[in-house]
C-alpha positions in Angstrom: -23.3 -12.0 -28.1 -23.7 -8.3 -27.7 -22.4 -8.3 -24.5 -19.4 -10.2 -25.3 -18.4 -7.8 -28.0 -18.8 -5.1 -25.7 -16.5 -6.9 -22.8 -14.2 -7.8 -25.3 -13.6 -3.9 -26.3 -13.4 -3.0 -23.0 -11.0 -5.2 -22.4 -9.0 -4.2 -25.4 -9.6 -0.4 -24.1 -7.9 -1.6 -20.4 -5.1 -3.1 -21.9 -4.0 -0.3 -24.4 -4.4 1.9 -21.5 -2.1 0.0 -19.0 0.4 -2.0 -21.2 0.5 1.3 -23.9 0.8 4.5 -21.5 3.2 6.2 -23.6 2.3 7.8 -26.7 4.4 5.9 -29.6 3.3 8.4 -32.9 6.0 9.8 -34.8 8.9 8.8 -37.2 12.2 9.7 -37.9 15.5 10.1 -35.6 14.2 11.5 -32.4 15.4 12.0 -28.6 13.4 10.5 -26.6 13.2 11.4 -22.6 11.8 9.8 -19.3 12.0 11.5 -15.8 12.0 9.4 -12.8 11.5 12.0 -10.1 11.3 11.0 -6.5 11.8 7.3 -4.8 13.2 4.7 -7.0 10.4 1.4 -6.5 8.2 -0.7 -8.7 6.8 2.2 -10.4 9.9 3.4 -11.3 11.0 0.2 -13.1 7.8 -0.2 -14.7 8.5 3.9 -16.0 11.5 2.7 -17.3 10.7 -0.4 -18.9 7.7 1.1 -20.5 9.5 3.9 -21.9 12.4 1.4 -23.2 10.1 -0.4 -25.4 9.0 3.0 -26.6 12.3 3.6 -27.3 13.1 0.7 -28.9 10.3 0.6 -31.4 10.5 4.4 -32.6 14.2 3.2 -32.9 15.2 6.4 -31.0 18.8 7.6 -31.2 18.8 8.4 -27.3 16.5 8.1 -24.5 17.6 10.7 -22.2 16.8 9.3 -18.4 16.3 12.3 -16.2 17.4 12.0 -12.2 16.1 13.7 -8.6 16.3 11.0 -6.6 16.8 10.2 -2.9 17.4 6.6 -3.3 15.1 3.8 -2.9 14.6 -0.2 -3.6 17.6 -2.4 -4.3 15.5 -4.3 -5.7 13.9 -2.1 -8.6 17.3 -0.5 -8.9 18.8 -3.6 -9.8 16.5 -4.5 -12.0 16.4 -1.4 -13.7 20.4 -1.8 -13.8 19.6 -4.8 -15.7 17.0 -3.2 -18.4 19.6 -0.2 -18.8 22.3 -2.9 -19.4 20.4 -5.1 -21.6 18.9 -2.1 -24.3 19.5 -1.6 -27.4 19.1 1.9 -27.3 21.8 4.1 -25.9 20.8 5.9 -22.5 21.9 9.3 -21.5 21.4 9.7 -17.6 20.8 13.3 -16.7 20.7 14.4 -13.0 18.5 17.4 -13.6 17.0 20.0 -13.0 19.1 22.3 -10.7 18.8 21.4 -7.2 18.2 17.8 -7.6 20.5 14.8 -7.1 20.8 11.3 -7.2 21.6 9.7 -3.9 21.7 6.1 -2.9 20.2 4.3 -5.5 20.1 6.9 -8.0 24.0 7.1 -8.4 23.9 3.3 -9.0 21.7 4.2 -11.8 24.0 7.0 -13.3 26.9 4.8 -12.8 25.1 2.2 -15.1 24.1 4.7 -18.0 26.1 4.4 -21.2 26.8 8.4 -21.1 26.5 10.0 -17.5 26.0 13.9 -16.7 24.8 16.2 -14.6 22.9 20.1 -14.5 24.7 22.9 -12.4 23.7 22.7 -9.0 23.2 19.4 -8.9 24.7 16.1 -6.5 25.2 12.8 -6.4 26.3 10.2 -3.7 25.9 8.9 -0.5 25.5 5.4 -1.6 25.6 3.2 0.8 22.8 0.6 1.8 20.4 1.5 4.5 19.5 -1.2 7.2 17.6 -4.0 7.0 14.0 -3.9 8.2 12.6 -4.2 11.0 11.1 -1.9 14.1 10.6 2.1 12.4 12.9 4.9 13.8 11.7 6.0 17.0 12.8 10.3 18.0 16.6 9.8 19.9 17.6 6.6 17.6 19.8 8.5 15.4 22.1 9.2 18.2 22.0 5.7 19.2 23.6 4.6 16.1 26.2 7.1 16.3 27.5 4.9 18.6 29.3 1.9 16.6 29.9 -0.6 19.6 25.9 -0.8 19.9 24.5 -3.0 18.0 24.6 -6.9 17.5 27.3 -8.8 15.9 24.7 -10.6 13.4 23.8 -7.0 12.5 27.0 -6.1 11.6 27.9 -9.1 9.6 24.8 -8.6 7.7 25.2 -5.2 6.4 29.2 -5.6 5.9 27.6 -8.4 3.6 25.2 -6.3 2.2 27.9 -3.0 1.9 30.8 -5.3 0.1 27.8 -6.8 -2.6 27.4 -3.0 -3.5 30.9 -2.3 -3.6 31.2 -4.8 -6.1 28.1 -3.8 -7.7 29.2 -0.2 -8.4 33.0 -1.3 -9.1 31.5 -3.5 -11.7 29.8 -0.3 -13.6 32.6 1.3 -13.2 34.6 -0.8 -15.2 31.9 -1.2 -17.7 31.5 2.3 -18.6 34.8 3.6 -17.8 34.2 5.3 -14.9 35.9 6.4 -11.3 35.4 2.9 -9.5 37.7 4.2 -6.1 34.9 7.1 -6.3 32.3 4.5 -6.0 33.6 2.7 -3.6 34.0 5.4 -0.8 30.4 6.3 -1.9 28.9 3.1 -0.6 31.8 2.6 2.1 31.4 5.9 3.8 28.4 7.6 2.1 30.6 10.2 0.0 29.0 13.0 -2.2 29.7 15.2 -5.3 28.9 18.2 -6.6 28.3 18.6 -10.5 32.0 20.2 -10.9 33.4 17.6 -8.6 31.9 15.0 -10.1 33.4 15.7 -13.4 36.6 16.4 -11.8 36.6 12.6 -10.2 35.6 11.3 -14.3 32.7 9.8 -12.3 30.5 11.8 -15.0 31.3 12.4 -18.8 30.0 16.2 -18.8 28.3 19.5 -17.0 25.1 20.5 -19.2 23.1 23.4 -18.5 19.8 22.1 -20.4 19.1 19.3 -23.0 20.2 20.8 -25.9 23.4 21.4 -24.7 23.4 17.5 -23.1 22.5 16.4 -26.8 25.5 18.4 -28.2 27.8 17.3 -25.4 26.9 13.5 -26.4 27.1 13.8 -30.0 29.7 11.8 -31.7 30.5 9.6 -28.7 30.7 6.4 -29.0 28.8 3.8 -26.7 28.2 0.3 -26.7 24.8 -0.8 -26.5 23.3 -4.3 -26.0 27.0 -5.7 -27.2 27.1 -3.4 -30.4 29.2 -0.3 -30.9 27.0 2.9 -31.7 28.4 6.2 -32.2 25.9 8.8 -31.2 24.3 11.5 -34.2 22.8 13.6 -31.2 23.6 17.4 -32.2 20.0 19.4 -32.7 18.0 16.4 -32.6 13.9 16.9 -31.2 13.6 15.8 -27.6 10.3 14.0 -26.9 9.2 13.8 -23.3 7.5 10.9 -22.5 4.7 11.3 -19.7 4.2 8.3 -17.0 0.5 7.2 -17.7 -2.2 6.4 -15.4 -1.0 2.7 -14.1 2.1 4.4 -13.5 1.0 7.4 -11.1 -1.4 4.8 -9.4 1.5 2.4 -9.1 3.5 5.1 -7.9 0.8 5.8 -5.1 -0.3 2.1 -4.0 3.5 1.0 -3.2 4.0 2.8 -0.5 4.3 0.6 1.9 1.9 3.1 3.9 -0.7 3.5 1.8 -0.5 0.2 1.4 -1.2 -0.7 4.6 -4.5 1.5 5.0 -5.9 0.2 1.4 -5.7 -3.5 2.8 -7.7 -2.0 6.0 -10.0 -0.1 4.3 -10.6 -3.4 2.3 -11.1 -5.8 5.5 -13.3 -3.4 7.4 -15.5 -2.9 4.4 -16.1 -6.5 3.6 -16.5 -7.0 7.3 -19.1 -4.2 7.0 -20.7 -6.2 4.5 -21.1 -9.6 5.6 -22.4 -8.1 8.5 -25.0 -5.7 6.9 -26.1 -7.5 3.8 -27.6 -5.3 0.8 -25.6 -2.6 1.7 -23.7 -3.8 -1.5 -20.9 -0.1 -1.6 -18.8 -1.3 1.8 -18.6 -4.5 -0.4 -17.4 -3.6 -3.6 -15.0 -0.5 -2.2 -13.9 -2.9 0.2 -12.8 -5.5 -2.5 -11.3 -2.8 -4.3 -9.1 -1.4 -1.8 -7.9 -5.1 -0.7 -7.3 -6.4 -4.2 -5.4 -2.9 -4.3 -3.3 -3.3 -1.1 -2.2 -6.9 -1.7 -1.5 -6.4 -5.2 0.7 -3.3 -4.0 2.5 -5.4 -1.1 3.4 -8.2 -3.5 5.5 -5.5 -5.4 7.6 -4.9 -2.1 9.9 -6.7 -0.5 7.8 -7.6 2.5 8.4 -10.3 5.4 5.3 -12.8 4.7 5.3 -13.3 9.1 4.6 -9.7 9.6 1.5 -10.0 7.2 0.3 -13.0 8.4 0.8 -10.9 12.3 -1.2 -7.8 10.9 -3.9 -10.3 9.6 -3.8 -12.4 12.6 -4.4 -9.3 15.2 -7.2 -8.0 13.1 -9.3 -11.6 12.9 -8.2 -11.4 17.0 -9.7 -8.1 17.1 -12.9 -9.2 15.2 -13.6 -11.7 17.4 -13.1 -9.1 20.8 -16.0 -7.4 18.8 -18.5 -10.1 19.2 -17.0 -12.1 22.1 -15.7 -9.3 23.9 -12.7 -10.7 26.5 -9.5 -8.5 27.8 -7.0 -11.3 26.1 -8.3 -11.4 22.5 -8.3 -7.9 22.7 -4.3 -7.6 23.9 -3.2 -9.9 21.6 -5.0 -8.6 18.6 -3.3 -5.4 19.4 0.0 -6.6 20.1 0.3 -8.5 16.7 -0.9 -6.0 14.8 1.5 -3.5 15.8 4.3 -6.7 15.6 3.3 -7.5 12.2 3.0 -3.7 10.5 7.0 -2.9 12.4 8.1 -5.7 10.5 6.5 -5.9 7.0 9.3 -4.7 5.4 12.2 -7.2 4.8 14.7 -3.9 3.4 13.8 -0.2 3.5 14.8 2.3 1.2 14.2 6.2 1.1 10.6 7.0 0.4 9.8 3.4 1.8 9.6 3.3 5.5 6.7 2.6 7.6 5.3 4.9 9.9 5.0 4.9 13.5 2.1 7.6 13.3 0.4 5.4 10.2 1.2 1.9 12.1 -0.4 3.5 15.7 -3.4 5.3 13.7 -4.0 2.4 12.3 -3.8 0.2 15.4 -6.4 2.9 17.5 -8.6 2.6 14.2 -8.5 -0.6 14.6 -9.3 -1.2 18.3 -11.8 1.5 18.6 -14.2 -0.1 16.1 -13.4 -3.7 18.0 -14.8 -1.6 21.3 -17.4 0.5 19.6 -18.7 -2.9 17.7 -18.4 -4.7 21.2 -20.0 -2.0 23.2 -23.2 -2.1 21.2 -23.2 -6.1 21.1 -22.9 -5.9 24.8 -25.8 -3.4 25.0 -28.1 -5.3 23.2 -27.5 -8.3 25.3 -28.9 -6.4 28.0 -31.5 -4.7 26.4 -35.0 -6.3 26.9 -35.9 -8.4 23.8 -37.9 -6.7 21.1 -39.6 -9.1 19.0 -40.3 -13.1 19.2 -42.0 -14.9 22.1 -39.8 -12.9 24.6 -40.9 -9.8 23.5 -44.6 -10.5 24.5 -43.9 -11.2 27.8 -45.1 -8.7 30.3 -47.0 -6.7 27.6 -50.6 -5.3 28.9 -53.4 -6.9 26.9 -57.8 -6.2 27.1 -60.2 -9.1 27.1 -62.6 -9.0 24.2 -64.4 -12.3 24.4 -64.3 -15.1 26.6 -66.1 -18.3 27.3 -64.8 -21.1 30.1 -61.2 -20.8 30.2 -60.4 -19.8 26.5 -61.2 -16.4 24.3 -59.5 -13.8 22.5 -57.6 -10.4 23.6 -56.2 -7.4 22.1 -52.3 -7.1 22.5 -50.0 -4.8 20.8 -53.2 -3.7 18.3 -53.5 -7.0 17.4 -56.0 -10.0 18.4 -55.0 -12.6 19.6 -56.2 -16.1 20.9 -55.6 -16.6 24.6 -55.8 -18.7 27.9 -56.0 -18.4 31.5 -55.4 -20.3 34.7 -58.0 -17.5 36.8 -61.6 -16.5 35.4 -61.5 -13.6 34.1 -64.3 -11.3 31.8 -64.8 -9.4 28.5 -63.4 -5.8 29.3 -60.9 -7.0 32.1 -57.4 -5.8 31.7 -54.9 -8.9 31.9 -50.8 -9.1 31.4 -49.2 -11.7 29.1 -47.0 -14.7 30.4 -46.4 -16.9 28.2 -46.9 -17.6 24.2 -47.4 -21.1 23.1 -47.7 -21.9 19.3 -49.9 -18.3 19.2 -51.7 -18.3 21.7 -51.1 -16.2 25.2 -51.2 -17.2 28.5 -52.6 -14.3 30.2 -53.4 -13.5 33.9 -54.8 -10.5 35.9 -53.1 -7.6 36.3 -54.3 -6.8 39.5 -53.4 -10.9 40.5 -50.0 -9.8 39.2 -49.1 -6.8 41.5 -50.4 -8.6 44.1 -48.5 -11.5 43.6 -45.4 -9.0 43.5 -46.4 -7.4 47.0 -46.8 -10.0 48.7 
């Protein structure tokens, strides 16, 4: 019972931890702000959710969501498009601090906030999609895409396809909140960019603010509509609560790249595999488990191609088997998919989302070199002489101690034994062992032995 109280807590403890990050004290009419800073994935909607609900609760006048962005995920930007569409509570979206923008993804995001604006120094822009997934940039590809008659025609269709659904996505906001939608458009068409002045100039943004009190001032007595009701905002001198991304979040933040992700799910394997194979050990097990648990759970938040995992998975069970069997095919092929299967796990890429070639080919020399290393000793021990058993007697140099007709006892390896022999032979003689037969050694001369050999 004891032990059930204290699971229960714990569990109580993990939950509060990862489903209540943000700190929701307070009362009273409050700003509340969030700052999603760098690539926009699953721990960026998770962020933005989280602090939502914190919003909502404290019924917050504002939440104030903070840009520097290179882009990322169409997929967690369009969902949190959605969550900015759906909340109750009026969002400010503030590409800040000077220096930063919001590019790709990010100026989706501003284009979706109820009140838009921007810090000195600051750009937005060049929205339009990146390429499907597939094989990662290798040096000299850049200048082979310059060239627009490269390339095949399913390609093209594809990403016109893709291009026109953002068009429409960003004309849509546009029309929503009142915005520039010609702007948008030549931002996803032909990857156009603003500054902060230029930006206000094109009415994509509602205001330049140097810091958050002068955004808050700026804002106040706009009027918005939020979640289908009109709200006009009270914002002048109100506090401005920041609200920190808690643990789950940075973790999250870490584990989805598709990178990382990729080495957590190897760790993993070659720790289990590390396991089975040396029982007891019990740490290769449980980090191992870990790490997999990890990397799975982290490649379920992306947008992966399913074939390129099961390719990665195939080449390393390939390679595993080179490591006890070892054969030149195995070993190719295990290679070969793995290397298949990592180039196309992504189905899209965004900024801050691209795999490696220096991860995928570390990875892929891990990989073999353990499947040779493992294999090299396997092979070794094959040809080394046997070291324990029946085998292991064989040949070992053994001293009479008693003996009577054909039968008596003799010291081997420190050790007496029973034994037997075809020749007479007498207490004190030194004798070789050729056999073992339910414990009991067949034994001959040594002498008989090397002369056998010469002759």
């Amino acid at each position: 019972m004891t032990f059930a109280r204290v699971a229960l807590l714990a569990a109580a403890f993990v939950a509060a931890a990862v489903f209540s990050p943000f700190s929701s004290a307070g009362s009273g009419k409050v700003a509340l702000s969030v700052a999603i800073d760098g690539a926009i994935g699953p721990a960026s909607t998770r962020q933005l959710q989280e602090a939502l609900d914190v919003a909502a609760r404290r019924d917050a006048e504002v939440l104030i969501l903070q840009l520097d962005t290179p882009g990322g995920l169409v997929t967690s930007m369009r969902e949190m498009i959605a969550d900015i569409l759906a909340s109750p509570v009026p969002i400010i979206g503030y590409v800040a601090p000077a220096g930063g923008h919001a590019a790709s993804a990010g100026t989706y995001i501003l284009y979706a906030t109820h009140v838009a604006a921007m810090a000195p120094g600051t750009n937005l822009g060049a929205a339009t999609p990146v390429e499907m997934g597939g094989l990662p940039s290798l040096p000299g590809d850049d200048k082979k895409k310059d060239d627009k008659s490269t390339g095949p025609p399913a390609a093209d269709a594809m990403m016109a396809k893709v291009t026109n659904d953002a068009v429409a996505l960003i004309r849509s906001l546009a029309e929503l909140r009142g915005r520039n939608g010609d702007w948008g458009e030549k931002a996803v068409r032909e990857a156009a960019s603003l500054s902060a002045n230029g930006a206000l100039q094109e009415h994509v943004i509602d205001f330049v603010a140097r810091d958050m009190t002068e955004l808050l001032q700026l804002a106040d007595g706009r009027t918005v509509e939020a979640a289908g009701a009109k709200k006009t905002l009270a914002t002048k001198g109100l506090p401005v609560e920041t609200l920190e991304p808690g643990w789950f979040i940075r973790l999250l933040s870490v584990i989805t790249d598709p990178n990382v992700a990729v080495i957590l799910m190897l760790v993993g394997i070659y720790g289990i595999v590390f396991e089975f194979t040396s029982p007891g050990a019990v740490a290769p097990g449980v980090v191992g488990t870990i790490c997999l648990v990890l990397g799975l759970y982290a490649l379920n938040l992306l947008p992966i191609n399913y074939a390129g995992l099961a390719l990665m998975l195939l080449g390393i069970a390939f390679l595993a088997v080179e490591a006890f069997n070892p054969t030149v095919v195995l070993g190719l092929g295990g290679v070969s998919a793995f290397l298949l299967g990592a180039a196309m796990l992504l189905k899209v890429e965004g900024p801050g989302f691209e795999m490696s070639w220096a991860v995928i080919g570390a990875a892929t020399a891990l990989t073999l070199g353990l499947a040779l290393l493992t294999g090299s000793y396997l092979w070794a021990a094959r040809r080394s002489l046997p070291r324990v058993g029946g085998e292991a007697m064989r040949g070992q140099p053994a001293k009479i101690l008693d003996w009577q007709g054909g039968e008596g006892h003799v010291l081997a390896l420190g050790e007496r034994w029973r034994a037997r022999a075809n020749e007479p032979v007498a207490p004190g003689d030194s004798v070789e062992v050729t056999d073992v037969s339910d414990l009991v050694l067949t034994v001959r001369r040594r002498d008989a032995g090397q002369n056998g050999a010469r002759q």
